[in-house]
C-alpha positions in Angstrom: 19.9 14.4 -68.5 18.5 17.7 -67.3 14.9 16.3 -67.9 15.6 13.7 -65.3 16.7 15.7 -62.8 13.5 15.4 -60.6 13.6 11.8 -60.9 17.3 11.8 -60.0 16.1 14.0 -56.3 13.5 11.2 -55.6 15.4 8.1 -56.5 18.3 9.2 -54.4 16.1 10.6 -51.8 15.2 7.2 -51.2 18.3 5.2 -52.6 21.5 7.2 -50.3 19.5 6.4 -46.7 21.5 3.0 -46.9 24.0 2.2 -44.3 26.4 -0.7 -45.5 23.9 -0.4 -45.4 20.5 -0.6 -43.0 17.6 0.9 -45.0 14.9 2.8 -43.5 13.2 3.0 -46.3 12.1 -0.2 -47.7 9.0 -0.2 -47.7 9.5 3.2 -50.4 12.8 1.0 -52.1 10.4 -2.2 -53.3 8.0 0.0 -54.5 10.6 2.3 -56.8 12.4 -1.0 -58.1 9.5 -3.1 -58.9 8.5 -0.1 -61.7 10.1 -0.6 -65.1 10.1 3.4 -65.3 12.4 3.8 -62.6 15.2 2.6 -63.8 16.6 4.8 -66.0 16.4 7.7 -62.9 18.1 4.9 -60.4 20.5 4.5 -63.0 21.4 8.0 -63.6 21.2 8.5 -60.0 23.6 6.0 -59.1 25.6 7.3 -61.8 25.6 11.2 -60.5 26.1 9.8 -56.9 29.7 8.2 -58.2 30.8 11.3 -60.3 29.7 14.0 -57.7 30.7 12.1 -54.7 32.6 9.0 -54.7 34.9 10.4 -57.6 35.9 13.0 -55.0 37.0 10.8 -52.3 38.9 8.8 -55.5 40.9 11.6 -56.2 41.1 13.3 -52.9 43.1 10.9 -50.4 44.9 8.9 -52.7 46.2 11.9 -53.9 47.5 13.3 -50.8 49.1 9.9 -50.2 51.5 9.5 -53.2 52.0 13.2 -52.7 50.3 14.5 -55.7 48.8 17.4 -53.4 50.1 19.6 -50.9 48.3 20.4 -47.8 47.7 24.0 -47.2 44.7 23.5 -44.5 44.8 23.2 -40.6 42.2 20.0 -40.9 43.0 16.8 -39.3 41.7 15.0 -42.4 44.6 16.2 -44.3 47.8 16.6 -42.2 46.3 12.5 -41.4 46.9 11.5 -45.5 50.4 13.6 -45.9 51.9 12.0 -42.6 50.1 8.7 -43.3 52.3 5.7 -41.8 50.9 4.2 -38.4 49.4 7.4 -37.7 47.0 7.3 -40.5 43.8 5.5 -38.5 40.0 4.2 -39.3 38.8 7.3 -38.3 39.8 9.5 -40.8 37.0 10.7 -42.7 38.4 10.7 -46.2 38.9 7.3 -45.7 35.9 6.1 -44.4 34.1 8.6 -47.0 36.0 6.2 -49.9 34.4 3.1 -48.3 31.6 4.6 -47.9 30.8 5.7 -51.2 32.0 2.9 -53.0 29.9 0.4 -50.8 26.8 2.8 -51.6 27.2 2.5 -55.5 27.8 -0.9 -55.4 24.8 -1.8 -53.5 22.7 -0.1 -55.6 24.2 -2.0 -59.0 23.4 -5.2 -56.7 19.4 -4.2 -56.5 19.5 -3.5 -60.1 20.9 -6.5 -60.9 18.7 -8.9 -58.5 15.5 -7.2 -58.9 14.9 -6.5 -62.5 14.3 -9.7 -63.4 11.4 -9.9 -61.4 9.2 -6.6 -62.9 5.9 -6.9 -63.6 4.5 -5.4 -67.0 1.0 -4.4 -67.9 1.1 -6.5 -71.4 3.8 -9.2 -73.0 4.2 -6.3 -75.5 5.8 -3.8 -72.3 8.0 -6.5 -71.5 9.3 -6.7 -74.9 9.8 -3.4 -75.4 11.8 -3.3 -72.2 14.2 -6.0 -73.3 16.9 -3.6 -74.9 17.0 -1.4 -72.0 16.8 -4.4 -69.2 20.3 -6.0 -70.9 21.7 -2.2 -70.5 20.7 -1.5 -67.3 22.4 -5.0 -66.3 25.3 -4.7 -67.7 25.9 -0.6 -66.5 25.0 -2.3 -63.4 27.9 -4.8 -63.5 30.0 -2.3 -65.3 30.0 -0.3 -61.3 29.8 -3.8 -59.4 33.4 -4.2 -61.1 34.3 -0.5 -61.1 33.5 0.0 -57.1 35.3 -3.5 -56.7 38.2 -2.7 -58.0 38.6 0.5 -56.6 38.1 -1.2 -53.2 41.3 -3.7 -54.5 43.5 -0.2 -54.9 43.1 0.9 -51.7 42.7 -1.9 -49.5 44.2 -5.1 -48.8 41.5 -6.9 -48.2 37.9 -6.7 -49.4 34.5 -6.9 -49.8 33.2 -8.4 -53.1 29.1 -8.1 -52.4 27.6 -6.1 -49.7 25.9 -7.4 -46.9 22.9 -5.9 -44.9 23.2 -7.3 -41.7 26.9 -6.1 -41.9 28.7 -9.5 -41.9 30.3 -9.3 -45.2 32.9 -11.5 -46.0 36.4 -10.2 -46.8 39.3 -11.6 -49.4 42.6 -10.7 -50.6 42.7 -7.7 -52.9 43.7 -10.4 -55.5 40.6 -12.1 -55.2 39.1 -8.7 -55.3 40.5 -7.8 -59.0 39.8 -11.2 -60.1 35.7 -10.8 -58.6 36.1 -7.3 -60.9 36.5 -8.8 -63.9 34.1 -11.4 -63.7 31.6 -8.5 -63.2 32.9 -7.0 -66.3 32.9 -9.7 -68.4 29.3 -10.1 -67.2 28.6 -6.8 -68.0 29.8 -7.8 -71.4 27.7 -11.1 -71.9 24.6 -8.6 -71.2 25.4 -7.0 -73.8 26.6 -9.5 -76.0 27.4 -7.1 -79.3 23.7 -5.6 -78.9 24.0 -2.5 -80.4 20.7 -1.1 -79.5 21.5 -1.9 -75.8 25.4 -0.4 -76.4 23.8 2.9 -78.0 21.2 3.3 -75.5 23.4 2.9 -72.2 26.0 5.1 -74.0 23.7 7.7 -74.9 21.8 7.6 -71.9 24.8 8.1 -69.3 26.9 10.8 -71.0 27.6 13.0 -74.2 30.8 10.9 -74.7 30.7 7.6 -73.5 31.6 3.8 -74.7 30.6 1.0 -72.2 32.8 -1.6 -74.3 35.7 0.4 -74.0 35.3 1.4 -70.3 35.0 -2.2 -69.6 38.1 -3.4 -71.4 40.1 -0.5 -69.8 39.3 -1.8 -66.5 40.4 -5.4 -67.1 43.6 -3.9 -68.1 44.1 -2.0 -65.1 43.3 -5.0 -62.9 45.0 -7.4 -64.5 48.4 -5.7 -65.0 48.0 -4.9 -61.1 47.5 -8.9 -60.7 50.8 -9.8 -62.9 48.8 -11.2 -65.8 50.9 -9.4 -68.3 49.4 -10.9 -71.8 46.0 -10.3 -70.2 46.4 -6.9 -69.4 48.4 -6.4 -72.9 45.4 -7.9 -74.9 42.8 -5.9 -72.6 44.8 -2.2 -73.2 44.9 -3.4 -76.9 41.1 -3.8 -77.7 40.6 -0.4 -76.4 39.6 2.3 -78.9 42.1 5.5 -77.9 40.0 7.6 -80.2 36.9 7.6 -78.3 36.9 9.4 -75.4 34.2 8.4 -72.3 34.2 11.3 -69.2 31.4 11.5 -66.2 29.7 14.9 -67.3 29.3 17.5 -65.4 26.4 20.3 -66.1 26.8 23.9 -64.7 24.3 25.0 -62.2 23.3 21.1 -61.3 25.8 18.4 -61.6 29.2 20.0 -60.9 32.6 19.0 -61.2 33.3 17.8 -57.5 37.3 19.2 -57.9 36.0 22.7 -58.7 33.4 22.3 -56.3 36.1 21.8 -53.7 38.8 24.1 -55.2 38.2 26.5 -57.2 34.9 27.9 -56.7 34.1 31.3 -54.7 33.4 30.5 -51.2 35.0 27.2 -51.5 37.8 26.0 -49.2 40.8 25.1 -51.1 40.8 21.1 -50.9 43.7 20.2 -53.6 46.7 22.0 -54.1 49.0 19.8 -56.6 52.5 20.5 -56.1 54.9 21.9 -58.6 56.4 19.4 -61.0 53.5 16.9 -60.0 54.8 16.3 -56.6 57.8 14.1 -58.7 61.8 14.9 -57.6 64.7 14.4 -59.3 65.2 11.5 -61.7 61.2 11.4 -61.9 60.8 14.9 -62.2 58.9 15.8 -65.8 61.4 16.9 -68.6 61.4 20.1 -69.1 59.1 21.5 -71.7 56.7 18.4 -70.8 53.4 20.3 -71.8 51.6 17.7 -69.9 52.9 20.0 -66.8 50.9 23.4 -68.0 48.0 20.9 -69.1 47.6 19.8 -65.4 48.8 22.7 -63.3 47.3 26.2 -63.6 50.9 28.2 -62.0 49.4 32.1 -62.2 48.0 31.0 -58.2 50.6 29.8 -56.0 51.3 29.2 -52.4 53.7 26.9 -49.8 52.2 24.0 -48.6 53.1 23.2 -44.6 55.9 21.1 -45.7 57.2 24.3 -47.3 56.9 23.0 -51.1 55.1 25.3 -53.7 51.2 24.0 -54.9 49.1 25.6 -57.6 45.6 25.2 -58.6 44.8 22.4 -60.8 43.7 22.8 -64.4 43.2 20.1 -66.8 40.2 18.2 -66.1 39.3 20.1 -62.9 39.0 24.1 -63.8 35.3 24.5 -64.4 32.3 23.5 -63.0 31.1 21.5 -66.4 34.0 20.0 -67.2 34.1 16.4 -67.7 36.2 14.3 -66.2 37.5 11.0 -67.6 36.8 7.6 -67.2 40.1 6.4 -68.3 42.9 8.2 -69.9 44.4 6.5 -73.5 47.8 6.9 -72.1 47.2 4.6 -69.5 46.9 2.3 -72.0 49.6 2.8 -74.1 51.6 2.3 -70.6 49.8 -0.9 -69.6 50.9 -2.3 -72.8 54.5 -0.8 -72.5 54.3 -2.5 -68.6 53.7 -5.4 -70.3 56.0 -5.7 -72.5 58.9 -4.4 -70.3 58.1 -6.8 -67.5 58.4 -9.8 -69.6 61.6 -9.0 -71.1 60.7 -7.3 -74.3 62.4 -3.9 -74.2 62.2 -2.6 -77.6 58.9 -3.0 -77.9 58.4 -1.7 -74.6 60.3 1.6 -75.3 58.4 2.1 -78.9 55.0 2.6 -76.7 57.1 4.7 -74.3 57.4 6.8 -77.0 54.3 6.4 -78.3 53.4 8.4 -75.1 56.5 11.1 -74.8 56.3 12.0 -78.4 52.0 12.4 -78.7 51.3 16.3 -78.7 47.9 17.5 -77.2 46.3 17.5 -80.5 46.8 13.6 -81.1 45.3 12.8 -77.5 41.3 13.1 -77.7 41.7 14.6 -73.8 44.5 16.9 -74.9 47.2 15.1 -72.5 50.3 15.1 -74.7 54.0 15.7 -73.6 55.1 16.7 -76.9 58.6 15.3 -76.1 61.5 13.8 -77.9 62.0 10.1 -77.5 63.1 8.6 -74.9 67.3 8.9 -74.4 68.0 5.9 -71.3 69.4 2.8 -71.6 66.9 0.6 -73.5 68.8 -2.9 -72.6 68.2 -2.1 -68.9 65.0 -3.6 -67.4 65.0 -1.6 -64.2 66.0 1.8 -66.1 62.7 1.0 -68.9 60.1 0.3 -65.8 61.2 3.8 -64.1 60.3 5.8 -67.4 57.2 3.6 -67.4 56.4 4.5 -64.3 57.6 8.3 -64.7 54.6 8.4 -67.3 51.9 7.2 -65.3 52.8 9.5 -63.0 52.9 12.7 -65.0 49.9 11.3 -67.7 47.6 9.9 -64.7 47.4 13.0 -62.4 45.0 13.1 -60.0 43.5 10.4 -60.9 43.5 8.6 -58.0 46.2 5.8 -59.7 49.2 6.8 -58.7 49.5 5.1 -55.0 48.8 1.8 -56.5 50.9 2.4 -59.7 54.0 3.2 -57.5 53.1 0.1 -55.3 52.9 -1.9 -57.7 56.8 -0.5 -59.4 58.1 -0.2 -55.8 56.9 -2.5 -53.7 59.6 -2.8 -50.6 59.9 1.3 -50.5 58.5 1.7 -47.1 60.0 -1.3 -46.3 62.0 -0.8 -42.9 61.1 3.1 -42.3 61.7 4.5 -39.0 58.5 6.2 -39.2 59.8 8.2 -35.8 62.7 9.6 -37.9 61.7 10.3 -41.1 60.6 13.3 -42.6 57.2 12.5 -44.1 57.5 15.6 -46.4 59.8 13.6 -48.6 58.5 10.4 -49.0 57.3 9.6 -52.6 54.1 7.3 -51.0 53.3 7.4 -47.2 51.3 4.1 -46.9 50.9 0.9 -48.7 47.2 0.2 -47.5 44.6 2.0 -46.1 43.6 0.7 -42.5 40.0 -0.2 -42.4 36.9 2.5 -41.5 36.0 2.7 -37.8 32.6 1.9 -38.7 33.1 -1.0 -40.8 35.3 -2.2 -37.7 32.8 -1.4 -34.9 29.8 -3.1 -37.2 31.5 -6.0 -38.9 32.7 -8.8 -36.9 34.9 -10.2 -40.0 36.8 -6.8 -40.7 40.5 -7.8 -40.9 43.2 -6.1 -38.5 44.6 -3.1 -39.7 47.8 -3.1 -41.5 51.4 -1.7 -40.2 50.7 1.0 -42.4 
């Protein structure tokens, strides 16, 4: 990766001038796509764009509204995300900077996509030789059509699926969203139809550890247990191999981990401040001796929050400027499955993959995310009292990683559900919105952007 790095500066020198996106530079963007030798530097471009930046606006908003983070600054950014409700507005930049971002990426997987079928080669022999890279260039640029798509779904409730250059895209439900994901992934897939010279070279090419099949079948499970197909997202979590791991990878001095960046580093401002216990109270507090709590929260540096609750710095995947972060966590599997099962009446089973997750120690997790628990001790006949452990897990497995909101949407849908948002102290709520409202700019620029909603 380091050898590419000056290919990475000119590619995205040209590539993030969009606006959702005007492009100023055309004229330089035909020329860069129309060489078959650009396309492993867009690639890896588009690829450091999403872990530097729009990685960092995953993590950073969402996280502030399911209360993962404390707030500790004075910005309006913040105290915006912790109050959230009706006050939350288009103009906050965390917001925006999530659309943004995730527009940006996408747009560029639609160029690859549309223009690489149309290169030009010196000799019939070039264009052979190009064939194996051309099906994995396709389907990572699926892979992040999908990705970026279904991030969108998360957050808003209504969506773009393709972007549009005269800024008159089209939006749909967040359902339609997920289900536009997953026909990008399975796309992705039928590029790569079990061509293992095209798996190995996309794999190889992005990051030490990474496994595009396994990425892609993680995703469909995420989507689809957040659309109710339960067997779907059960089969999905199921042909995922736990024992591989795939991270965006950082490199010191170049590429850095964007939650250090933001943290930890000298000079930095302090942008994330998790909350003791996760943020999670009372019955959905970790047990104690979780050491999923340690793994994630680095307690020698503490400090009140302006609610008055007690943050630390985060450790885990976010305490050095190298460190890679993942893709998807194998616990999140194992829950999808156990959501699964649990929400279509099969408790036993469900509560043998709860356990599954309580009972792995760090070493049997290839991230080191184990709780190193007992087995689970509630009332395994009860529905209701199966999903809360479920969702207790998410919780404490997927910190920070920009999946809690939705997950406790999706387990507590009517929870906002007649707030008097004038009387209610916003320090104690468990989420603080259910959608975002739409960017200002989107709105000013886009005649088809949907009204805000209540909060």
């Amino acid at each position: 990766m380091k050898k590419l790095i000056i290919l990475l500066i000119i590619s995205f020198g040209i590539l993030s001038c969009t606006k959702e996106f005007v492009n100023h530079n055309n004229v330089k963007e035909d020329i860069l796509f129309s060489k078959p030798e650009a396309y492993q530097a867009i690639v890896l471009g588009m690829t450091k764009d999403f872990a530097t930046k729009s990685l960092y606006r995953i993590i950073h908003a969402p996280s502030f509204t399911a209360k993962e983070n404390g707030n500790l600054r004075t910005y309006e950014t913040e105290y915006q995300l912790v109050d959230g409700g009706p006050e939350l507005t288009g103009i906050n930049s965390s917001i925006s900077g999530i659309w943004r971002e995730l527009h940006r990426n996408r747009g560029i997987a639609e160029k690859i996509i549309n223009r690489i079928d149309k290169l030009e080669f010196v000799n019939a022999d070039a264009e052979t030789d190009f064939q194996t890279k051309k099906s994995a260039y396709k389907a990572y640029a699926y892979l992040f059509r999908g990705m970026t798509t279904g991030y969108l779904s998360q957050y808003w409730k209504q969506v773009t699926t393709e972007n549009n250059l005269d800024d008159n895209a089209n939006f749909v439900s967040r359902e339609e969203g997920y289900q536009k994901a997953i026909f990008f992934l399975d796309q992705a897939l039928a590029e790569l139809n079990n061509n293992i010279d095209a798996i190995n070279y996309i794999n190889n090419l992005v990051s030490p550890e990474f496994s595009i099949v396994d990425i892609i079948h993680a995703l469909k499970a995420r989507y689809y247990i957040d659309l109710g197909e339960y067997q779907n997202a059960y089969n999905e979590a199921d042909m995922v191999d736990l024992t591989k791991r795939s991270v965006w990878y950082y490199e010191s001095g170049s590429i850095l981990n964007p939650i250090y960046a933001n943290t930890i580093k000298v000079g930095r401002t302090r942008r994330f401040s998790p909350l003791e216990h996760l943020g999670l109270v009372g019955t959905q507090a970790p047990d104690n001796n979780d050491m999923r709590v340690p793994f994630y929260l680095d307690s020698s540096v503490s400090k009140n929050d302006n609610c008055g609750n007690v943050t630390y710095y985060p450790a885990g995947f976010w305490d050095a400027d190298n460190k890679p972060i993942p893709v998807y966590l194998p616990g999140e599997m194992l829950l999808i499955k156990a959501e699964s099962k649990a929400r279509t009446n099969q408790l036993a089973d469900a509560v043998a993959l709860i356990n599954e997750v309580r009972t792995k120690t760090p070493a049997d997790d290839v991230f080191g995310v184990g709780a190193s628990l007992g087995p689970w001790t509630g009332d395994a006949t009860n529905q209701q009292d199966v999903l809360d452990e479920i969702y207790k897990n998410y919780a404490i497995e997927l910190f920070m990683q920009g999946q809690r909101w939705s997950i406790h949407r999706r387990f507590y849908p009517n929870y906002l559900d007649n707030i008097d948002w004038n009387n209610v102290s916003r320090c104690n709520l468990e989420r603080v919105n259910n959608f975002y409202p739409y960017p200002d700019q989107e709105r000013a620029n886009n005649p088809n952007c949907p009204p805000d909603p209540a909060y």
